[in-house]
C-alpha positions as CSV (number, residue, x, y, z in Angstrom):
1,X,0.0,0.0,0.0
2,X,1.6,3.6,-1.2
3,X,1.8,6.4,1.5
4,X,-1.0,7.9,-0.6
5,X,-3.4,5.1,0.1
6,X,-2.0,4.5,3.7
7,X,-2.9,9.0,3.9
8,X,-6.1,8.6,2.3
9,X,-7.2,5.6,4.7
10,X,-6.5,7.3,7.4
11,X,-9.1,10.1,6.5
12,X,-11.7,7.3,6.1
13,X,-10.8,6.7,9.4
14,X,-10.7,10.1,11.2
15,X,-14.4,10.7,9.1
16,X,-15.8,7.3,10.6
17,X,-14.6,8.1,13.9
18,X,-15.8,11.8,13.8
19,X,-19.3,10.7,12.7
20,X,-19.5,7.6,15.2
21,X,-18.4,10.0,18.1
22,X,-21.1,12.6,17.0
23,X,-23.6,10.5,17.2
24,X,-23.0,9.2,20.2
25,X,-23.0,12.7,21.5
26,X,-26.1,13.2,19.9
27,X,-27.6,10.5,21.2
28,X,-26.1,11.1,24.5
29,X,-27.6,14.5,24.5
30,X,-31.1,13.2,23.4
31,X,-31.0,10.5,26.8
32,X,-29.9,13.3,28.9
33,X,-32.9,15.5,27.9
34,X,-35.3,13.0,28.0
35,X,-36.9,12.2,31.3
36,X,-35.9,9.0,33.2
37,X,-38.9,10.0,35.3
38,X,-40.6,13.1,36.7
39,X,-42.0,13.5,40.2
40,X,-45.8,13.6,40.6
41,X,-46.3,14.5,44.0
42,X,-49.7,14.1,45.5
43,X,-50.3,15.1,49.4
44,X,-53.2,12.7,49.8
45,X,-51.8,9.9,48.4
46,X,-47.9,10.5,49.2
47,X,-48.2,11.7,52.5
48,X,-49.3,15.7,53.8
49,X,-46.8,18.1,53.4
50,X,-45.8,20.0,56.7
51,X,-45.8,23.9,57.4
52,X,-42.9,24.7,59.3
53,X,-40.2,21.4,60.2
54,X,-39.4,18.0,58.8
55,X,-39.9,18.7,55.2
56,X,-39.5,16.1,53.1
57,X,-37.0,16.3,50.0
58,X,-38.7,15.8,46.7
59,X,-35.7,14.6,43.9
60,X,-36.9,16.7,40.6
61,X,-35.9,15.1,37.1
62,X,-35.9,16.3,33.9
63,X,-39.0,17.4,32.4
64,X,-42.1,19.0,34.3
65,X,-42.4,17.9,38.4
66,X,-45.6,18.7,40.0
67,X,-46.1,19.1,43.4
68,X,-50.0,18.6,44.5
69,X,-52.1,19.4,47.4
70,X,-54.8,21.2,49.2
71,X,-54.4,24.9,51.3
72,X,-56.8,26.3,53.6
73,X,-57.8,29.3,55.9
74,X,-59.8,29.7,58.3
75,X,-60.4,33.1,60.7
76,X,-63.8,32.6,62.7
77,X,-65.1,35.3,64.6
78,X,-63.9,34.9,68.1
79,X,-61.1,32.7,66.6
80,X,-58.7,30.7,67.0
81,X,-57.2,31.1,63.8
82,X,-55.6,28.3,61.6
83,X,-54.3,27.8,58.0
84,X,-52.5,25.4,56.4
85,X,-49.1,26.3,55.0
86,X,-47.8,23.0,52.7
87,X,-43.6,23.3,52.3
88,X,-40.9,21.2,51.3
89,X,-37.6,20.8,50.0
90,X,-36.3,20.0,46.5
91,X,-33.4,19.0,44.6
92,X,-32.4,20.0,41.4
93,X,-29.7,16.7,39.8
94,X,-26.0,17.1,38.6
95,X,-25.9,18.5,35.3
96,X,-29.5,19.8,35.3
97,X,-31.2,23.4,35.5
98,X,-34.6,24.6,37.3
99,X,-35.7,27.1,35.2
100,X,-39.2,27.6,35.7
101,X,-41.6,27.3,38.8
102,X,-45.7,27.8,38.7
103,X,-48.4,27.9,40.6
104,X,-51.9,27.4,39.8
105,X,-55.3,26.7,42.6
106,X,-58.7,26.4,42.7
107,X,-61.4,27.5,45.2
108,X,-63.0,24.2,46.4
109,X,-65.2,26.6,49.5
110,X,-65.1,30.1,50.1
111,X,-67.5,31.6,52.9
112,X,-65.7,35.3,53.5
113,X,-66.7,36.6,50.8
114,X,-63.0,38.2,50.5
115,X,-62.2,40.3,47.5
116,X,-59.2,38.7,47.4
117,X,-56.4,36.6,49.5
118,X,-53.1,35.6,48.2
119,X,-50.2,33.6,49.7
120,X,-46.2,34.3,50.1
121,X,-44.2,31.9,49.2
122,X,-40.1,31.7,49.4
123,X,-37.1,30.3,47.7
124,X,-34.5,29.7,50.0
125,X,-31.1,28.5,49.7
126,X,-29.9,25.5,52.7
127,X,-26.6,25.7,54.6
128,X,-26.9,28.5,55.5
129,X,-30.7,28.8,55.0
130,X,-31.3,32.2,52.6
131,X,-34.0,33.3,51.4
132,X,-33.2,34.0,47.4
133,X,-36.9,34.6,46.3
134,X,-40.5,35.5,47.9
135,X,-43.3,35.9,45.5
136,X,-47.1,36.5,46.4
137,X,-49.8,33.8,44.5
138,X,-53.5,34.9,44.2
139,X,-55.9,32.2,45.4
140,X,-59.0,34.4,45.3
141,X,-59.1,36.6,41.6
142,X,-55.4,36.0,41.0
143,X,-53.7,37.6,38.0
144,X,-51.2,35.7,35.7
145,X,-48.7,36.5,37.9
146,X,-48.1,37.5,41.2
147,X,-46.5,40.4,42.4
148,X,-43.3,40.9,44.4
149,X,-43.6,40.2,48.5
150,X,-43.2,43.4,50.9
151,X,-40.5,41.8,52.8
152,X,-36.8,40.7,51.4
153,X,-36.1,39.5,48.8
154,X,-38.0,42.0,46.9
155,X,-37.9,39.6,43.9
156,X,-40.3,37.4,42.1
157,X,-39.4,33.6,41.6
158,X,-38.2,34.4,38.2
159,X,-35.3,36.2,39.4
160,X,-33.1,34.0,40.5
161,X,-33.6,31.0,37.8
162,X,-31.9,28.7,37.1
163,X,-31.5,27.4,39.8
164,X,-28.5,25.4,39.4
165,X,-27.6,21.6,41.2
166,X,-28.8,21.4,44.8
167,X,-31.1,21.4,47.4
168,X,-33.6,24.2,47.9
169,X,-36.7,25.0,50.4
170,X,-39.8,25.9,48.9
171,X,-41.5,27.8,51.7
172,X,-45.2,29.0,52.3
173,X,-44.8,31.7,54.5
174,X,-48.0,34.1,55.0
175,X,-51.5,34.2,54.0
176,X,-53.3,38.0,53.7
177,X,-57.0,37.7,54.5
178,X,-59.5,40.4,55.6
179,X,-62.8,38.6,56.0
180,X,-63.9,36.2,58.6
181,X,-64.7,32.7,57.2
182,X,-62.7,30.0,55.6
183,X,-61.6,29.0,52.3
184,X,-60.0,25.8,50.9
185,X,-58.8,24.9,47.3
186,X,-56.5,23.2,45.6
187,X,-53.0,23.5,44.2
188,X,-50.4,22.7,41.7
189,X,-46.6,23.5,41.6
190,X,-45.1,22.7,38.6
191,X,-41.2,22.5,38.6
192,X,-39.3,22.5,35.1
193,X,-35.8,21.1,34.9
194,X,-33.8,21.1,31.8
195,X,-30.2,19.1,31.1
196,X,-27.2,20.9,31.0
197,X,-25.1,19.0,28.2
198,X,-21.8,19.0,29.2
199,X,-19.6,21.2,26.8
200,X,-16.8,18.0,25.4
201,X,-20.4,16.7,24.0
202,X,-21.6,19.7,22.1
203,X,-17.8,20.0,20.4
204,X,-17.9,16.8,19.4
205,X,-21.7,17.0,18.4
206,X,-21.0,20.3,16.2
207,X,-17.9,18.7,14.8
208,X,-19.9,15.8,13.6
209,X,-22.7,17.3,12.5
210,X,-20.3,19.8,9.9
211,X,-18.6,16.7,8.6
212,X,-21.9,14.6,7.9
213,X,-22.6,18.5,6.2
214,X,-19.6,18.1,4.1
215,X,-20.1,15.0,2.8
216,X,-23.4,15.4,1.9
217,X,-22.5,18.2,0.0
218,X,-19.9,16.1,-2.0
219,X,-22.3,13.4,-2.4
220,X,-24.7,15.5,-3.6
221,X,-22.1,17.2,-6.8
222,X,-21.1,13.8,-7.2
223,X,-24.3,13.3,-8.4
């Protein structure tokens, strides 16, 4: 074999290679962005979510995770007042994103009559426990979007995504009611995690996907 056919063999080579390894990347990238299974959280059947201690830490994956349950308050006149505040902790995998977080409820009883009532909720950081978000949620006539709390942070939940790998505390901390009476409903967070490919995989990927480019270019004058 000349030095010629030993030169042009070893393109072959380098090509076959080159494509093999971008699609393996591709298909890497494709397993990492599909999801090996999302939580569904439901308080009834999983177990009831507690207000202030003990929360339990829900492993997110990616795709959409929901977080279920049912919120109350009641203020009778002459008292004692109760609500219930449902919190918990979440982690966001290695290599993965949170980069969105909604809420969404429905009245189930209402007997105040109140105009409107809307719930703080927090973002905080663990170790040492910070507080990176607060945003208020309408349950009675809420908009699209909530507005900013009155206390620190004074930044929706938007402002901080994404979130990045690790373990967060998703914390309801106030209701605002006027009216005497009670009012129940129930609620959905939905938690969106994306993959973060890594960036060896994309280089190779790219450099692949030029080279297949290439050739079906010369395939295509060849013709």
């Amino acid at each position: 074999m000349t030095n010629g056919n030993i030169s042009k063999l070893k393109v072959k080579i380098t090509k076959s290679a080159l494509r093999s390894g971008a699609l393996a990347a591709m298909l890497a990238l494709m397993a990492g962005s599909a999801s090996a299974g999302t939580l569904t959280y439901i308080e009834a059947v999983s177990g009831d979510l507690p207000e202030s201690s003990n929360f339990p830490i829900l492993a997110l994956d990616v795709g959409v995770n929901t977080v279920s349950g049912t919120g109350s308050v009641n203020f009778p006149v002459g008292g004692p007042n109760s609500a219930d505040f449902d919190s918990f902790k979440f982690t966001v995998p290695t290599g993965t994103v949170l980069t969105a977080i909604t809420y969404t409820s429905t009245v189930t009883l209402d007997t105040t009559n109140e105009p409107s009532l809307r719930m703080e909720a927090f973002i905080d950081t663990l170790g040492p426990l910070v507080a990176v978000a607060c945003q208020e949620f309408y349950i009675i006539n809420q908009p699209a979007t909530g507005p900013t709390c009155l206390v620190p942070p004074g930044n929706t939940f938007n402002s901080p995504l994404p979130l990045g790998a690790g373990t967060y505390l998703l914390f309801e901390g106030q209701f605002q009611a006027t009216q005497f009476g009670e009012t129940d409903w129930n609620y959905t967070w939905s938690l969106t995690v994306q993959a973060v490919p890594e960036p060896a995989s994309i280089t190779l990927m790219c450099a692949g996907i030029a080279l297949l480019g290439m050739a079906a270019v010369r395939r295509s004058i060849r013709l």
